[in-house]
N, CA and C of each residue as an Amber inpcrd file, in Angstrom:
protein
   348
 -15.8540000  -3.0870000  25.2640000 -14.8200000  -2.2910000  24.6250000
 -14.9530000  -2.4290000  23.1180000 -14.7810000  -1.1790000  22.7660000
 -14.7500000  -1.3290000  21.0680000 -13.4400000  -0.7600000  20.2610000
 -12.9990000  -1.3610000  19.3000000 -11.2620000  -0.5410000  18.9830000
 -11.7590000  -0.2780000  17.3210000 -11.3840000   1.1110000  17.3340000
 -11.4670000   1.0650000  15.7020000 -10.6600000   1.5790000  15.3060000
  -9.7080000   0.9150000  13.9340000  -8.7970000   1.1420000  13.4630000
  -8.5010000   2.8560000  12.6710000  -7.5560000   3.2740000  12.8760000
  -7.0810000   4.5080000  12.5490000  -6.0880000   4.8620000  11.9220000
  -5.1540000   3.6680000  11.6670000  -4.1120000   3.5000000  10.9030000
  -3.1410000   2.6310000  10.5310000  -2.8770000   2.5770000   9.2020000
  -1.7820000   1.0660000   8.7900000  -0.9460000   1.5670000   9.1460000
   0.2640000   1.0210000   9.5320000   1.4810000   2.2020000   9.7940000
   2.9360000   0.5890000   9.0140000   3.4180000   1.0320000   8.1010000
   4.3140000   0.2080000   7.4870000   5.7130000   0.4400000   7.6350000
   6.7890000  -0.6740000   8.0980000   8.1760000  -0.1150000   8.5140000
   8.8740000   0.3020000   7.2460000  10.0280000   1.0170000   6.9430000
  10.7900000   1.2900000   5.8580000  11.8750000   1.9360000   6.5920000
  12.8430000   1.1420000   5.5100000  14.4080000   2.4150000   5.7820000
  14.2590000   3.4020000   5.5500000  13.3370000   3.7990000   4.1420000
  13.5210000   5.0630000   3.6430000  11.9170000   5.6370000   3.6760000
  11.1340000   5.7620000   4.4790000   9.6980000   5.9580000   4.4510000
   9.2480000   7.2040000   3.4280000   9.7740000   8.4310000   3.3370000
   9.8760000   9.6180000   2.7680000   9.1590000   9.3320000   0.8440000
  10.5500000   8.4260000   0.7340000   9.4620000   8.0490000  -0.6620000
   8.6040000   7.1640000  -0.7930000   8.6120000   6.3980000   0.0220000
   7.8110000   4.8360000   0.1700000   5.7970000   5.5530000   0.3590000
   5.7040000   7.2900000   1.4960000   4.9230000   7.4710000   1.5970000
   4.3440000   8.4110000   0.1280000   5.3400000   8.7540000  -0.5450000
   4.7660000   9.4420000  -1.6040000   4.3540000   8.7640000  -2.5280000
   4.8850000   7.8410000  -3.2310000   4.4570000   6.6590000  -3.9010000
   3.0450000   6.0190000  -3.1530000   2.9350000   5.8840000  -1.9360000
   1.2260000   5.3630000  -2.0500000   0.6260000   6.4720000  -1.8020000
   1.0790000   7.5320000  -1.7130000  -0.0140000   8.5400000  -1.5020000
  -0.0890000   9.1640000  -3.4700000   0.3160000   8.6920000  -4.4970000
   0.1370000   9.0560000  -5.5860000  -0.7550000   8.2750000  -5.8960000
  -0.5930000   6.6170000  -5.3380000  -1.1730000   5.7990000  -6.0920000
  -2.8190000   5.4010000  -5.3730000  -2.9230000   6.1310000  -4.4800000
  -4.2140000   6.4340000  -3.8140000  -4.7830000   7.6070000  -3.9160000
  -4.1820000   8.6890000  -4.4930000  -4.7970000   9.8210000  -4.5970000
  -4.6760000  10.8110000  -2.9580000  -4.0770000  10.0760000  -2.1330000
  -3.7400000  10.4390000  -0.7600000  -3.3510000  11.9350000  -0.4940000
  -2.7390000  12.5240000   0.1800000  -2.0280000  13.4180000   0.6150000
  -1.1170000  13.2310000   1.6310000   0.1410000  13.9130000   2.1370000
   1.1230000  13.5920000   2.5960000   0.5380000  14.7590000   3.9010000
   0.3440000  14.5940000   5.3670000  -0.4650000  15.0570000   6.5240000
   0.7880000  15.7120000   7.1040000   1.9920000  14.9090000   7.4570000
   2.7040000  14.7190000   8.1890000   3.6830000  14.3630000   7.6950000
   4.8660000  15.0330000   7.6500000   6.3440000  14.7430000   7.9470000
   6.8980000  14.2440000   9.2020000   7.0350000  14.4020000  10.0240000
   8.1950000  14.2460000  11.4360000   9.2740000  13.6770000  11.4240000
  10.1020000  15.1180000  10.7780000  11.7070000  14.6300000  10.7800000
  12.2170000  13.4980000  10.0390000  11.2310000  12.9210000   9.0360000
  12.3070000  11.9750000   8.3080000  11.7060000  10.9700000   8.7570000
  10.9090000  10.6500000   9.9220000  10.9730000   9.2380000  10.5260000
   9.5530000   8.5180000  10.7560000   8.8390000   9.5900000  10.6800000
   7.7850000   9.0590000  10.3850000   6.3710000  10.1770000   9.3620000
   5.7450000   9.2460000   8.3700000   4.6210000  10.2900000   7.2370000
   3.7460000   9.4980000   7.3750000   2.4980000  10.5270000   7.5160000
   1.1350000  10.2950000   7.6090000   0.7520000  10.7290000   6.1560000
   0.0990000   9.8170000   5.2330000  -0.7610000   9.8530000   4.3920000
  -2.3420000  10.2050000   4.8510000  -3.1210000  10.7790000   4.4370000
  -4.5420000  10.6220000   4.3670000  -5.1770000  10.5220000   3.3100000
  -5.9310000   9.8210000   3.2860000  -6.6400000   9.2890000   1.8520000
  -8.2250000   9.5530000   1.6120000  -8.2270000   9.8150000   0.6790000
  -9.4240000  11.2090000  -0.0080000 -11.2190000  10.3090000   0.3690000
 -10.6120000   8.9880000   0.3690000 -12.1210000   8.3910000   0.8630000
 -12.4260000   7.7240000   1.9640000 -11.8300000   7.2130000   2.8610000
 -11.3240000   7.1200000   3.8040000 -10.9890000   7.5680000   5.3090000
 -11.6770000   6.8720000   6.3840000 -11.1510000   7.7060000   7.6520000
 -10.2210000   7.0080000   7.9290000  -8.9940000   6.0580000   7.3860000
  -8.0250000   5.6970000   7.6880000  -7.1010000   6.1390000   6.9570000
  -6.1680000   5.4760000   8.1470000  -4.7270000   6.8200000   7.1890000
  -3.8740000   5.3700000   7.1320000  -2.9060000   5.7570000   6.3280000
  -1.7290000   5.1740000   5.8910000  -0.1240000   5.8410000   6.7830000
   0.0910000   5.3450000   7.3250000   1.9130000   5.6640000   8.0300000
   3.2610000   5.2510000   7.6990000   3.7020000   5.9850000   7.3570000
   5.1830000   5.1890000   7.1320000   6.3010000   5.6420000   7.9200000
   6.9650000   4.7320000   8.7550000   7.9390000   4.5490000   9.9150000
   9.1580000   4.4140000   9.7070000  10.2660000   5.3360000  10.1660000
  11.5430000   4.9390000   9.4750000  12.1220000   3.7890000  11.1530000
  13.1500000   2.8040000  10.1110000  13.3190000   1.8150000  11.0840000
  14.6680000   1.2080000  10.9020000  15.3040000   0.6470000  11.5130000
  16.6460000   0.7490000  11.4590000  16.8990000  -1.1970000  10.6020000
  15.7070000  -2.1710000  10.6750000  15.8980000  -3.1620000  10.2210000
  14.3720000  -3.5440000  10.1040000  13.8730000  -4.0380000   9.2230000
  12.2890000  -4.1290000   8.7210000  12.3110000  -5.4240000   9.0520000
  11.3010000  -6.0460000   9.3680000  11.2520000  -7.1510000   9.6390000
  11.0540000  -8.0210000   8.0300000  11.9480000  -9.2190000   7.9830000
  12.5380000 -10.3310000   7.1660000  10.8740000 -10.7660000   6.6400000
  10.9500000 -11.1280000   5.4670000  10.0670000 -12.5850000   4.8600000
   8.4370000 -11.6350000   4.7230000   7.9780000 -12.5370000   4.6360000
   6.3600000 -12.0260000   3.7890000   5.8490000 -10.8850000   5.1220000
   5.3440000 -10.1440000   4.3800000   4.2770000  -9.5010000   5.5500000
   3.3000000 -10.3200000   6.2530000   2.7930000 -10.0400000   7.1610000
   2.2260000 -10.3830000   7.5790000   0.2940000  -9.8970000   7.7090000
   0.6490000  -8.7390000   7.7240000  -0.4920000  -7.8480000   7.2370000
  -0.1130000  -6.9790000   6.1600000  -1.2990000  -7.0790000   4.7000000
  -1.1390000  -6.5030000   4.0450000  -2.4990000  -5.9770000   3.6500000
  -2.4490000  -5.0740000   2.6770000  -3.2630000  -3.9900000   1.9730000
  -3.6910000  -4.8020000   0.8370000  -5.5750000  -5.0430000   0.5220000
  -5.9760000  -5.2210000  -0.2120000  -6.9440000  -3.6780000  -0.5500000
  -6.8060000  -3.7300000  -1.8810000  -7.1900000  -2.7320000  -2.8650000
  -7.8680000  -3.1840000  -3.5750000  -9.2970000  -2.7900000  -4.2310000
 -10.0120000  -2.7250000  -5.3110000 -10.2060000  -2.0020000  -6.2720000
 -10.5270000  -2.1140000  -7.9060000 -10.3420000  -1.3960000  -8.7930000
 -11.4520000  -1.8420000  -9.7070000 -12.2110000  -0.6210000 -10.4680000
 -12.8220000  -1.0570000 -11.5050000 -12.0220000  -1.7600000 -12.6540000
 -11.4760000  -1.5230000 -12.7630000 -10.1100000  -1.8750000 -14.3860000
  -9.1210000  -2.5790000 -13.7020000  -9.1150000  -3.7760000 -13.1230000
  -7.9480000  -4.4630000 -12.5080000  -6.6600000  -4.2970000 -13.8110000
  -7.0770000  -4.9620000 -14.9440000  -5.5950000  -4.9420000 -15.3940000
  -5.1790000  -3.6240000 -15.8010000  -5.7500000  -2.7020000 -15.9700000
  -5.4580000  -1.0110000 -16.0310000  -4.5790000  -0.9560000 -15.4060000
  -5.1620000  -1.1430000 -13.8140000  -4.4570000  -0.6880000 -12.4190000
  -3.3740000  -1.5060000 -12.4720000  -3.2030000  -2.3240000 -12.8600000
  -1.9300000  -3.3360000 -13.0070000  -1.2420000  -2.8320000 -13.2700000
  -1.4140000  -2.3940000 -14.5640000  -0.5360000  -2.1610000 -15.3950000
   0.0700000  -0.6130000 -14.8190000  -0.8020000   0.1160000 -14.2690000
   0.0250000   1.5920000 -14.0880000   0.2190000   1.1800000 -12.6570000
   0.2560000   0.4220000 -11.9570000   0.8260000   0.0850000 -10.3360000
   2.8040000  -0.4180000 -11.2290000   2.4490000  -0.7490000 -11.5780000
   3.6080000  -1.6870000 -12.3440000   4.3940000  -0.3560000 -13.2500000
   3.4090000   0.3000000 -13.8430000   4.6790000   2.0620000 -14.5550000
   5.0870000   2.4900000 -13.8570000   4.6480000   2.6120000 -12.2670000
   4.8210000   3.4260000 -11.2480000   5.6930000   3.3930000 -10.3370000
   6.1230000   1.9170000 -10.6280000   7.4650000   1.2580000  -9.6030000
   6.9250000  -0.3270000  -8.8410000   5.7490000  -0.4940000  -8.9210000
   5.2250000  -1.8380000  -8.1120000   5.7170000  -2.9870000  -9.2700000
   5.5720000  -4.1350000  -8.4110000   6.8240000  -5.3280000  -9.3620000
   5.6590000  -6.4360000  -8.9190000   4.6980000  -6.9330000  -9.9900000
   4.0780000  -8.4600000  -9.6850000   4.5190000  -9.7740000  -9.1220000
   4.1370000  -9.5990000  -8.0850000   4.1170000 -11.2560000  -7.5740000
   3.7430000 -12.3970000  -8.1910000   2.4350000 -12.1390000  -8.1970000
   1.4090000 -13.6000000  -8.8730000   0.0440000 -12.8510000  -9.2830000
  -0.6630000 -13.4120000 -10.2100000  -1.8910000 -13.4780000 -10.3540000
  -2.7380000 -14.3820000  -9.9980000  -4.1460000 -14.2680000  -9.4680000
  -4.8230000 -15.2810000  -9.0040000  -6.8100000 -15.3680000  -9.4940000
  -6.7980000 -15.8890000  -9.6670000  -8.2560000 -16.5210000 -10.4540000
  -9.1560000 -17.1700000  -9.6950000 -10.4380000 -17.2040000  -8.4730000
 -11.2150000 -18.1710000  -7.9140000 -12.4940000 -18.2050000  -8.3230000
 -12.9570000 -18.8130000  -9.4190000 -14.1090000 -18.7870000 -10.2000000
 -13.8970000 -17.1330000 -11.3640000 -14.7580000 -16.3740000 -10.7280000
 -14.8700000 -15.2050000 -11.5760000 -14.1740000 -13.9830000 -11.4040000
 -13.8050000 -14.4350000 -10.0770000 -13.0850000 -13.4600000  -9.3050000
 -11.1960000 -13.1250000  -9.4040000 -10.9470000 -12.1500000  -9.9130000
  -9.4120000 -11.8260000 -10.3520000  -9.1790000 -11.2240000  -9.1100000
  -7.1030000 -11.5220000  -9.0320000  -6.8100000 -10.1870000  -8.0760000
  -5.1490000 -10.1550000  -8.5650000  -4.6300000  -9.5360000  -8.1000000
  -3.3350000  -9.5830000  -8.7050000  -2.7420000  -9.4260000  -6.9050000
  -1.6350000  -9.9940000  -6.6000000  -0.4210000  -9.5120000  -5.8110000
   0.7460000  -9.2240000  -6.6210000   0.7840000  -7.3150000  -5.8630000
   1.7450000  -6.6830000  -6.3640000   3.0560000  -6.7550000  -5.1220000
   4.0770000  -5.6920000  -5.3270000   5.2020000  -5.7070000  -4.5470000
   4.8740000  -3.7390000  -4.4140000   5.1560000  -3.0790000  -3.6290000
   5.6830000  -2.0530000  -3.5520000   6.9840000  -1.2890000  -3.7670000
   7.6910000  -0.2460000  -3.9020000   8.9240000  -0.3370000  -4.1090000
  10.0730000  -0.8740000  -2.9200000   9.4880000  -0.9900000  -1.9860000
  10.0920000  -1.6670000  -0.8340000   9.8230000  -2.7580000  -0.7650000
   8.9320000  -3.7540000  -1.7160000   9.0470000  -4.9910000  -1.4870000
   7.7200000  -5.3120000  -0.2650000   7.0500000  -4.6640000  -0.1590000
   6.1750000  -4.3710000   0.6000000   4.8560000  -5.4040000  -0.3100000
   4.1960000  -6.4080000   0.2770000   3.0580000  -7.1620000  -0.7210000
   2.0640000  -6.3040000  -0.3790000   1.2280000  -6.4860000  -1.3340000
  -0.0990000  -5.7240000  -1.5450000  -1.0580000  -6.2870000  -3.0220000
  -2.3500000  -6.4240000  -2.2040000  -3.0080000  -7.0540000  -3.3010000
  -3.8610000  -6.1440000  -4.3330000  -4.3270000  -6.2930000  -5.1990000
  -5.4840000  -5.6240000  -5.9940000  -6.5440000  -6.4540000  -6.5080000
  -7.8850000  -6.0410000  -6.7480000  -8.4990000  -7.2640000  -7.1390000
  -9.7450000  -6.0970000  -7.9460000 -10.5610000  -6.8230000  -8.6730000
 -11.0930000  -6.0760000  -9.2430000 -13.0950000  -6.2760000  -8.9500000
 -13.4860000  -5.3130000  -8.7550000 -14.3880000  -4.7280000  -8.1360000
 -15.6320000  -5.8480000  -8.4730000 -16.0180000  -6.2340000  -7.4390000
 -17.3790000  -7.2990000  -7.5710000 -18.5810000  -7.1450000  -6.9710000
């Protein structure tokens, strides 16, 4: 058996903007509406899609699975993840290697790191 992934799908109260915001900040497109409750992003390089789920209580405390991202210009991308509504966690350093953990506007973690 082989499983290949086809989609992140992330909980939110309010998914509607949660999916437009990463579909700006990926260059994405918005696929799918359904009623409010659930949006399909698709993303321009990518055969995976991005989902956002409306949900009546998100589950508490750190994610558990999150979204790492790469960037030529890490602190660029920082910096306009951060104009855009994303809120820094921490920065992190292992030899040569940078990455930043951001927040989403839902509080959602997500990393960035810059291209090696």
């Amino acid at each position: 058996m082989s499983l290949t992934p086809a989609m992140i799908t992330v909980d939110s109260l309010d998914p509607g903007p949660l999916a437009q915001w990463w579909a700006r900040q990926t260059g994405g497109t918005i696929e799918e509406e359904n009623d409010g409750w659930f949006y399909t992003v698709v993303l321009p390089t990518l055969p995976i899609r991005l989902a956002f789920q409306k949900v009546d209580d998100p589950t508490p405390g750190k994610n558990r699975l999150h979204l790492d991202l790469t960037t030529p210009d890490l602190d660029g991308a920082t910096a306009l993840l951060i104009e855009a509504g994303a809120s820094e966690v921490e920065q992190h350093t292992m030899g040569d290697f940078r990455w930043v953990t951001l927040a989403d506007p839902d509080g959602n973690v997500f990393c960035v790191s810059g291209s090696h």
